[in-house]
C-alpha positions, 0 to 999 in steps of 0.5 A: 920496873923492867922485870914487871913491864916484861912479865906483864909483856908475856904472851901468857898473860894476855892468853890467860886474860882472853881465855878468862873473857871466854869463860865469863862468856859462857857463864854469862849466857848460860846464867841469862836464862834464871837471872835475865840479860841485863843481871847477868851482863851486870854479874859477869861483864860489868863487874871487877870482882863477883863470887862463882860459889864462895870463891870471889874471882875477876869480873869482865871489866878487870879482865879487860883492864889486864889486856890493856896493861899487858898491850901497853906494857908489850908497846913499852919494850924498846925492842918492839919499835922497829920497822919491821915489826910497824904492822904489829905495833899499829895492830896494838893500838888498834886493840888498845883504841878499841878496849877504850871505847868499851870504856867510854861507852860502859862509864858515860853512855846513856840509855833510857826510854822516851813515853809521850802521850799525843799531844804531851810535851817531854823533856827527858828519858827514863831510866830502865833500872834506877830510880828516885823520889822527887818532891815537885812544884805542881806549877800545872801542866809541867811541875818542875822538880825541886828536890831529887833523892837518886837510888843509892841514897834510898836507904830504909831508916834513912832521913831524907833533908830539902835544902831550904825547908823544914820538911823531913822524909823517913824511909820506912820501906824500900822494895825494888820490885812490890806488890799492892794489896788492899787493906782490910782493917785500917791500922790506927796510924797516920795514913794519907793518899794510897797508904789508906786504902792500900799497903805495900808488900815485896815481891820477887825481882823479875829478870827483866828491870822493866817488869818490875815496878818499885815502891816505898813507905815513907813517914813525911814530917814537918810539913804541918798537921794537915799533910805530916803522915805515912804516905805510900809510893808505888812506881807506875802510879796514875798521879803523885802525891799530893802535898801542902805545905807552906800554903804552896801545892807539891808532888811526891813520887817515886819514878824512874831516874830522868835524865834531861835534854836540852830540847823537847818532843811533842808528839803530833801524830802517830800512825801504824799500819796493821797486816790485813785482817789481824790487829798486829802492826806491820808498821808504826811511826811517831811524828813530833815537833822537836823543839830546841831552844828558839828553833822547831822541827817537825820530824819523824821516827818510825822502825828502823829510821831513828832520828839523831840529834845532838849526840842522841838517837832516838828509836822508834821501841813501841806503842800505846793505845787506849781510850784516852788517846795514843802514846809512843815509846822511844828507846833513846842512847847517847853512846859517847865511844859509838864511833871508837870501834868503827876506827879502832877495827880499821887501825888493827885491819891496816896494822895487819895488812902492813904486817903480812905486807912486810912478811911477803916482802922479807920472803920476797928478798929471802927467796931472791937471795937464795937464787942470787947464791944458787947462780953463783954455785952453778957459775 
């Protein structure tokens, strides 16, 4: 254990570790251009293993775990705990303190979008790259969900279960990013909702995750001769499907994976100020009643002056406008290590600053020495 615990203590390894981050660094700017940011910042930073050609080789985050290993392995070494060398253990963890933040802030943070229509009420934010398919109630105003299949269980040919009903959901077609062409000749199969006037094709995933917009066939059963069928499922559709089963009124959609919060929004007002003579905003702001449990609020977001609550922020991302009335977009964050850095550079800044303090002063006493010695040959 030794052996292992000063070769991992070596120098080169964390040398060799950084060079690589480096290089991932480059790479991955480099590939932003065909694949866009949010790929290539999955392919070379948020991976542990990724192919560069045929060759399979470290991603970032196995890269980081090796830097982890070799610090903590270099604060392992009896030899290292020292006065003398204080500055350079503090510095240490510091570095350690800061490789754990990344952690948490890669495995528990949450990020997503907030879209509130003036006068709507919302209790969650979406996802920007998962999705789901969800039965619903359709209890009015806020259907509430009753069953969730998240991204990784939407699997063609995959049998989808609803705890509790005879209901059963065939994944025919699953495309990440498709296209909606109007059928021409109606194919003798059972169609219902959009499936009867349109069919859904693939198309070519778009750098950005937002811009693409997924879509499903599904082959619903069990649900009774009126509503069993072949339904289609497009992500940014105007209303779900409608469904009847059991006497009871329910919502089939495929959306943007929710993540909900423990209070709600409702958007009163919003305003924006143009520059003179161009319809291009120079500011807007969104005013809402925030609503957390018996308690209510009114608050305001505009740009640059986010709202926190919680553990949330809440920025004010952008806006629509239409006929039917005015919806903000908030981008929403939950970033559980947001803190971590700030602390983990100020303890690496006064591990540092003890170290070069204790350099000084060991020169310091040395240059004194040397004098002490120099006066008693002169004597």
């Amino acid at each position: 254990m030794g052996k292992v615990l000063r070769t991992l203590a070596r120098g080169e390894v964390f040398v060799v570790a950084c060079a690589w981050l480096i290089l991932l660094l480059i790479l991955g700017t480099l590939a932003q251009r065909n694949m866009g940011l949010f790929y290539a910042q999955e392919k070379y930073f948020s991976s542990w293993v990724f192919t560069l050609g045929r060759l399979p080789v470290p991603g970032g985050r196995a890269a980081m775990v090796v830097i982890f290993i070799s610090l903590a392995a270099y604060l392992l070494r009896s030899e290292i705990w020292r006065w003398r060398k204080a500055g350079l253990l503090v510095a240490h963890l510091g570095a350690m303190l800061l490789l754990v933040g990344g952690f948490l802030t890669a495995y528990f943070s949450q990020e997503g979008t907030m879209v509130i229509r003036e006068g709507e009420t919302v209790d969650y934010m979406m996802d920007t790259v998962r999705r789901e398919l969800a039965l619903q109630v359709d209890t009015g105003d806020i259907p509430s969900d009753l069953a969730v299949f998240p991204d990784r269980e939407l699997e063609v040919g995959r049998t989808l279960r609803i705890s509790g009903m005879p209901v059963k959901i065939e994944l025919l077609e699953y495309y990440r990013n498709c296209q909606v062409l109007q059928r021409h000749v109606p194919p003798g199969l059972p169609l219902r909702g959009l499936a009867r006037r349109y069919r859904l094709m693939p198309a070519e995933r778009m750098p950005d995750p937002s811009g693409n917009s997924a879509c499903a066939t599904v082959r619903l059963s069990g649900a009774g001769s009126n509503t069993d069928g072949i339904y289609g499922l497009v992500e940014n559709a105007s209303r779900p499907e409608e469904l009847e089963i059991a006497e009871r009124s329910y919502l089939l959609s495929l959306r943007p994976a929710r993540t909900y919060l423990p209070f709600r929004m409702v958007l009163t007002d919003f305003s924006k100020v143009d520059y003179p003579g161009t319809t291009v905003a120079k500011s807007y702001e969104s005013t809402l009643d925030l609503r957390d449990g018996e308690s209510s609020r009114q608050v305001i977001i505009a740009m640059n002056e986010p709202l926190r609550h919680r553990g949330y922020t809440f920025y004010q991302s952008s806006f629509f406008q239409s006929s039917s009335g005015e919806t903000t977009v908030l981008a929403a964050v939950k970033n559980h290590g947001r803190i971590v850095p700030y602390f983990a550079s100020l303890v690496m800044c006064i591990g540092l600053l003890i170290h070069l303090a204790s350099l000084l002063l060991r020169k310091q006493s040395g240059l004194s020495g040397s004098s002490r010695q120099e006066k008693r040959r002169v004597s």
